[in-house]
ZADO-1210 file (C-alpha; in nm, 4 decimals, padded with zeros to 6 digits):
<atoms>
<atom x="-01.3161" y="-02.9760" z="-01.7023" code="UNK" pos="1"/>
<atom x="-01.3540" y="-02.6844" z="-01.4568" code="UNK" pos="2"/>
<atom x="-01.0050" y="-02.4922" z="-01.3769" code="UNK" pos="3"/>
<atom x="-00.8233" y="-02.4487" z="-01.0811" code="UNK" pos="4"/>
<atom x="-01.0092" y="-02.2059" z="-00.7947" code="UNK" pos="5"/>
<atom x="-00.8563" y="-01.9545" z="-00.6149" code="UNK" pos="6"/>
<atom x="-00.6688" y="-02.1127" z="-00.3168" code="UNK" pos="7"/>
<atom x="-00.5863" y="-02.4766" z="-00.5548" code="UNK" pos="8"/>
<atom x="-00.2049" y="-02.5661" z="-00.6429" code="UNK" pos="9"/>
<atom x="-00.1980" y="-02.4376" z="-00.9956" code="UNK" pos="10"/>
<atom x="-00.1458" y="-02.7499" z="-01.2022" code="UNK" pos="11"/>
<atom x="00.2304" y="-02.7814" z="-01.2505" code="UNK" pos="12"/>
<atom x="00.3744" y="-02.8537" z="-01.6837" code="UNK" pos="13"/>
<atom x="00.6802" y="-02.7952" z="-01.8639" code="UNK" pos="14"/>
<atom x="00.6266" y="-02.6790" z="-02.1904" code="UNK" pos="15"/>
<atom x="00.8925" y="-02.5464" z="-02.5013" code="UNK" pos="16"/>
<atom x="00.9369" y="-02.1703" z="-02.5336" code="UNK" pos="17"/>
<atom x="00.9941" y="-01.9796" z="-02.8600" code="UNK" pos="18"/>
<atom x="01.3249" y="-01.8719" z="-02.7026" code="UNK" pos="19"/>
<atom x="01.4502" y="-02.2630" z="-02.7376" code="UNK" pos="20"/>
<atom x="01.4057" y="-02.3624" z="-02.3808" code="UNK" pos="21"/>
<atom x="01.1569" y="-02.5385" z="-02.1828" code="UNK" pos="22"/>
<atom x="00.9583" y="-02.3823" z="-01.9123" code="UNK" pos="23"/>
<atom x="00.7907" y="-02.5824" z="-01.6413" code="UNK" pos="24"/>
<atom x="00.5750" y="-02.4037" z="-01.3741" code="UNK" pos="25"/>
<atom x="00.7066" y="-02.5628" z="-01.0632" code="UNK" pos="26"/>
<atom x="01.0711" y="-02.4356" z="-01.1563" code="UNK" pos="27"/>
<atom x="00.9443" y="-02.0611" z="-01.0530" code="UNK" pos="28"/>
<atom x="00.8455" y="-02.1495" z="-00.7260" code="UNK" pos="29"/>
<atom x="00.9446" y="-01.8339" z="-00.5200" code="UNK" pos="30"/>
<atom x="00.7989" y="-01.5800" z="-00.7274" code="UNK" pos="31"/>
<atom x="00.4643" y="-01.5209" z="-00.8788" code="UNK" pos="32"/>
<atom x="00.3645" y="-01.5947" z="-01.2286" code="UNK" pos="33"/>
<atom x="00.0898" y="-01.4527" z="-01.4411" code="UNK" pos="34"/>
<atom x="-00.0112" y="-01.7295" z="-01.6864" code="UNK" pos="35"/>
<atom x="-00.2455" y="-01.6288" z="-01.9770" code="UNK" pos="36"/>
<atom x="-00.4318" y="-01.8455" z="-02.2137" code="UNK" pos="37"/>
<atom x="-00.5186" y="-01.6857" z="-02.5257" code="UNK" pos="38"/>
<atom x="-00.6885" y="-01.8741" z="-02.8422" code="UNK" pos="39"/>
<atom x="-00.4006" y="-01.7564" z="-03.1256" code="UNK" pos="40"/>
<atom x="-00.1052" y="-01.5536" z="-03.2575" code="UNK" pos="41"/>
<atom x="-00.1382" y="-01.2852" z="-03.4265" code="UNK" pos="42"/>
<atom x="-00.5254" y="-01.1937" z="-03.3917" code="UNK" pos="43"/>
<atom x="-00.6166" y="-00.9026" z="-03.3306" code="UNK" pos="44"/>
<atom x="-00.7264" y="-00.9338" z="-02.9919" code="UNK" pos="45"/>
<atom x="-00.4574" y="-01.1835" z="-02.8728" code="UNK" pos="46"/>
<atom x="-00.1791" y="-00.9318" z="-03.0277" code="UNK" pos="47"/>
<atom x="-00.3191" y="-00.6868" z="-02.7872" code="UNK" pos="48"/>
<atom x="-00.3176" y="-00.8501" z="-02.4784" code="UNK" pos="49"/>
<atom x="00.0875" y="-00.9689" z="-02.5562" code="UNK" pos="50"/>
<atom x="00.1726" y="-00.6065" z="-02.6287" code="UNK" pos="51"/>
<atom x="-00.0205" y="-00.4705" z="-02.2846" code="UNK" pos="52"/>
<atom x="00.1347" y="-00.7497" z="-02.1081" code="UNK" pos="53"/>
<atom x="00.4793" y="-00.6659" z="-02.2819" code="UNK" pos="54"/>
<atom x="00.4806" y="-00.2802" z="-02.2116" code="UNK" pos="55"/>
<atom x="00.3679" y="-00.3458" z="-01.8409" code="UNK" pos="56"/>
<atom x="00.6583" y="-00.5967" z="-01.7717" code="UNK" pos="57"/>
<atom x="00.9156" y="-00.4202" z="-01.6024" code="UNK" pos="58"/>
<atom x="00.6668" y="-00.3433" z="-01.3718" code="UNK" pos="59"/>
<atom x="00.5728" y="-00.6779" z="-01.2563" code="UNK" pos="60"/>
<atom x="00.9507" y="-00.7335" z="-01.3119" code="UNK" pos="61"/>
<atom x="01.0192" y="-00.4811" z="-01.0292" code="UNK" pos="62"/>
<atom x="00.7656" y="-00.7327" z="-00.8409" code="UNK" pos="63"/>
<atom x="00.9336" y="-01.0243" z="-00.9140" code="UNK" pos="64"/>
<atom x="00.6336" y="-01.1832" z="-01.1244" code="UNK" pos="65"/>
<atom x="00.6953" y="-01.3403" z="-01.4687" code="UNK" pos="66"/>
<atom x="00.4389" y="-01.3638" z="-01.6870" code="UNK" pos="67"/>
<atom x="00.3969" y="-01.6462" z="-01.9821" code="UNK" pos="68"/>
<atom x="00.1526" y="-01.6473" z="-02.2510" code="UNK" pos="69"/>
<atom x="00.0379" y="-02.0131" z="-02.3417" code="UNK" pos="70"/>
<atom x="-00.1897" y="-02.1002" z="-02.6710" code="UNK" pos="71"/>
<atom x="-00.1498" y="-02.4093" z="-02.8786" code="UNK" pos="72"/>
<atom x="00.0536" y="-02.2136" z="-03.1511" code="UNK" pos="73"/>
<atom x="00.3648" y="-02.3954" z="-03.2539" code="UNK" pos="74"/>
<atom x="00.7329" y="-02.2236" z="-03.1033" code="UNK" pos="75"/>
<atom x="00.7894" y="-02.1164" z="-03.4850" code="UNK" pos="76"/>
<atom x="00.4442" y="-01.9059" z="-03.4756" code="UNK" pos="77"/>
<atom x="00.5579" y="-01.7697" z="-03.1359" code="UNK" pos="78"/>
<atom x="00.9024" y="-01.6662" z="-03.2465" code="UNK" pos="79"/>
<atom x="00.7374" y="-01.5181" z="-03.5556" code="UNK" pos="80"/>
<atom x="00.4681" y="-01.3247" z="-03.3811" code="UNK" pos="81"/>
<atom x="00.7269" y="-01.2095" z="-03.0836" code="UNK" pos="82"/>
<atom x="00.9460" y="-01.0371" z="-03.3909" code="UNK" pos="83"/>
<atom x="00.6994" y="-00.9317" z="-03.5713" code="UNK" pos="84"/>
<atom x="00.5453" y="-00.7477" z="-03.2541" code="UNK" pos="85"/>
<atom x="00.8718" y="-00.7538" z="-03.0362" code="UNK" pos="86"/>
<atom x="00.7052" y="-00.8894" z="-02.7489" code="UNK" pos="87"/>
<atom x="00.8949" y="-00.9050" z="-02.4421" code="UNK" pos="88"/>
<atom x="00.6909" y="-01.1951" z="-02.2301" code="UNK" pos="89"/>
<atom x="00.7609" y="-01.5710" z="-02.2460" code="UNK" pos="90"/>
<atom x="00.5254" y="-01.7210" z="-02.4804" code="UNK" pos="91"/>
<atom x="00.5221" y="-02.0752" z="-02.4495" code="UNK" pos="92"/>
<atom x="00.3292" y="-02.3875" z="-02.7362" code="UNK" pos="93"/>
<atom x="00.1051" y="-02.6315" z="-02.5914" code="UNK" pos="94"/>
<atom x="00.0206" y="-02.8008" z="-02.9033" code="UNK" pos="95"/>
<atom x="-00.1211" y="-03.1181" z="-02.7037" code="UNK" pos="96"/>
<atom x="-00.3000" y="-02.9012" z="-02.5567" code="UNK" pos="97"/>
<atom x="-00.1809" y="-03.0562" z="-02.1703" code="UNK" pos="98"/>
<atom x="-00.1630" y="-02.7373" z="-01.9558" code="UNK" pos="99"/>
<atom x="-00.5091" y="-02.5762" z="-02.1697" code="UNK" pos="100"/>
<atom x="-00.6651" y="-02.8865" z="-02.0496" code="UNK" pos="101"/>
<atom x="-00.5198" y="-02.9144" z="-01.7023" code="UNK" pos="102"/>
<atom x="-00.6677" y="-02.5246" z="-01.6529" code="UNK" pos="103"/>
<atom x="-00.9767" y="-02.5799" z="-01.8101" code="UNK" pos="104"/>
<atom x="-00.9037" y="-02.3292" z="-02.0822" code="UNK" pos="105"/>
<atom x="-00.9762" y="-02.5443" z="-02.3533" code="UNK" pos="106"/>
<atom x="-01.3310" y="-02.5833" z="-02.4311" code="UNK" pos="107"/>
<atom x="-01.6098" y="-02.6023" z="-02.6987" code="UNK" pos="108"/>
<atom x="-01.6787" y="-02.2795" z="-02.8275" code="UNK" pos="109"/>
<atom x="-01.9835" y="-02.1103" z="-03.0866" code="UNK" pos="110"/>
<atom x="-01.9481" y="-01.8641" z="-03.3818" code="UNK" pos="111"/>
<atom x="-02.2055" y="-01.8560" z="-03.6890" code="UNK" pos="112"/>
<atom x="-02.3985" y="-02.1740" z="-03.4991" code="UNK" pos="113"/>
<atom x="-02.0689" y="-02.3995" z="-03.5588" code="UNK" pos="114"/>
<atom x="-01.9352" y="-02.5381" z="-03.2401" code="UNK" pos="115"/>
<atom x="-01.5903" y="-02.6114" z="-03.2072" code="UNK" pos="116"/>
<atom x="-01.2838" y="-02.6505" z="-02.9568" code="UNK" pos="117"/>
<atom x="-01.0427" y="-02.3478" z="-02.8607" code="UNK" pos="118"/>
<atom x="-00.9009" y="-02.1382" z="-02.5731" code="UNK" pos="119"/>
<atom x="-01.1070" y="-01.9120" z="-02.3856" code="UNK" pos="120"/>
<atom x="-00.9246" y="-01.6529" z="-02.3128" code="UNK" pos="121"/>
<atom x="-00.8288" y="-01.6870" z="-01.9014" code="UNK" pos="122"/>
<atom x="-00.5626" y="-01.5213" z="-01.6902" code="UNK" pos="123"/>
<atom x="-00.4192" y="-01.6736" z="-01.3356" code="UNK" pos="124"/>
<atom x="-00.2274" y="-01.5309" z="-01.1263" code="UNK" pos="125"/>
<atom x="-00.0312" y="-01.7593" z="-00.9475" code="UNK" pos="126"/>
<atom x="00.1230" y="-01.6843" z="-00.6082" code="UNK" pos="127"/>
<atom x="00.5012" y="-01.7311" z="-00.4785" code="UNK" pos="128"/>
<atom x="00.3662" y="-02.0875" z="-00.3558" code="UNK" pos="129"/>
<atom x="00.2294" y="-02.2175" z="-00.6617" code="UNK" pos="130"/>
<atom x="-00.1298" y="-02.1583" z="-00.5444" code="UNK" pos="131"/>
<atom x="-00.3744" y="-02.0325" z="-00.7627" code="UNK" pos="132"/>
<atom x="-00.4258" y="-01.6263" z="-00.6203" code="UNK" pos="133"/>
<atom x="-00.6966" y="-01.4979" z="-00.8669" code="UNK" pos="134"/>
<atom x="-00.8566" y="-01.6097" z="-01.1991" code="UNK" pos="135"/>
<atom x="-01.0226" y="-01.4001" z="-01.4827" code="UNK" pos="136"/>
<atom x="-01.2110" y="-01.5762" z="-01.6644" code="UNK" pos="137"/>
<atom x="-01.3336" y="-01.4898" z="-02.0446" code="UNK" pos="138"/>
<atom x="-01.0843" y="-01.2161" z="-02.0164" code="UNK" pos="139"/>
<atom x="-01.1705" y="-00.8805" z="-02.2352" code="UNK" pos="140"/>
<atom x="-00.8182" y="-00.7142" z="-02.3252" code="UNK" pos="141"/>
<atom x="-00.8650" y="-00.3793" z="-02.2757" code="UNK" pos="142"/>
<atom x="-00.6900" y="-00.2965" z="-01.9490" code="UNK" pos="143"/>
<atom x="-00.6847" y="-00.6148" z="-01.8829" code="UNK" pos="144"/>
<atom x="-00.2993" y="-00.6476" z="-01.8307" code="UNK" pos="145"/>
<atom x="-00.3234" y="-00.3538" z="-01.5298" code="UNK" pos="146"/>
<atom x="-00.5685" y="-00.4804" z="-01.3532" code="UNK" pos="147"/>
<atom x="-00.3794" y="-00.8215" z="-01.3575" code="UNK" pos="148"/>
<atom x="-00.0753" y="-00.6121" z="-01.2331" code="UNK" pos="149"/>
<atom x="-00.2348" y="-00.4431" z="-00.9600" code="UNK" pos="150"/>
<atom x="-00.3595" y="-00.7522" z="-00.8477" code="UNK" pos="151"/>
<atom x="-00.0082" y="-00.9334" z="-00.8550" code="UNK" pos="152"/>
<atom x="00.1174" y="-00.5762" z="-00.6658" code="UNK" pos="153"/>
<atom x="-00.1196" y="-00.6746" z="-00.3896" code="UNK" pos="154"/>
<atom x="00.0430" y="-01.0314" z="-00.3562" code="UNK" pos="155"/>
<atom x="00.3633" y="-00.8679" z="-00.2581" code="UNK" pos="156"/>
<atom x="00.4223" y="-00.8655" z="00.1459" code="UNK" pos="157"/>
</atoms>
C-alpha cells in the first residue's frame, strides 16, 4: 500500500507506549507530531536515529511538536532499549503491525537475495491539523533528525 501524501489526513491509531499508556494520534490534534517508523530496537542504525531525535527534543518541545517512534517491537523491548539508551521520545509497539500498514511503512524488503517483510525506515511530519506536512521516505539517519526539525520549525505561524 502506498502512504499518505503530503496534504492527506495522516491515518489516525492508538497504540501502547513503553511508558504504560496508550497513545492515539488524533488525541494531539493542536500540535504537530513527528512520527518515525524504524525497522528495530536496538540496531545500530535505529539506536541512532532515537538518540538524534532524543537530544533534539527540547527543541521541537519549544515548538510544541512531539515526536513518537513506532516499530513492531514489543513495550518490554521499548522500555528496555529507552533505559538502556535513556531515550527521551515516546516510543510506541505496533506489533499488528496496524499503523506500519496504514502508512505504508511496512513492506517486502531484500538482503543476501532473501525477500522478506519489515519497516522501511520513513519519517512524517504531521501538522497541527492532522494533515500529513512532509514525508521522508527511506530515511538515512545521519542528520536526519535536524532536517526533520527545521522542517517542523517552518510549520510554526
Amino acid at each position: 500500500m502506498a502512504h499518505p501524501q503530503p496534504g492527506d489526513t495522516a491515518p489516525d491509531f492508538t497504540l501502547p507506549s513503553d511508558n504504560n499508556e496508550t497513545i492515539s494520534l488524533s488525541s494531539l490534534k493542536g500540535k504537530a507530531v513527528v512520527l518515525y517508523f524504524y525497522p528495530k530496537d536496538d540496531t545500530s542504525g535505529c539506536t541512532r536515529e532515537a538518540l538524534d531525535f532524543s537530544q533534539l527534543k527540547p527543541e521541537f518541545d519549544e515548538i510544541d511538536t512531539q515526536i513518537i517512534g513506532i516499530s513492531p517491537d514489543s513495550i518490554e523491548k521499548h522500555a528496555k532499549f529507552r533505559k538502556k539508551h535513556g531515550l527521551s521520545v515516546d516510543l510506541v509497539a505496533d506489533e499488528d503491525k496496524t499503523a506500519l500498514e496504514a502508512y505504508g511503512v511496512w513492506v517486502e524488503k531484500s538482503m543476501y537475495g532473501r525477500k522478506y517483510m519489515g519497516v522501511e525506515r520513513t519519517t512524517f511530519l504531521i501538522d497541527a491539523d492532522g494533515r500529513i506536512a512532509q514525508v521522508w521516505n527511506k530515511v538515512k539517519v545521519a542528520d536526519h533528525a535536524s532536517a526533520v526539525l527545521e522542517s517542523a520549525r517552518m510549520l510554526r505561524p
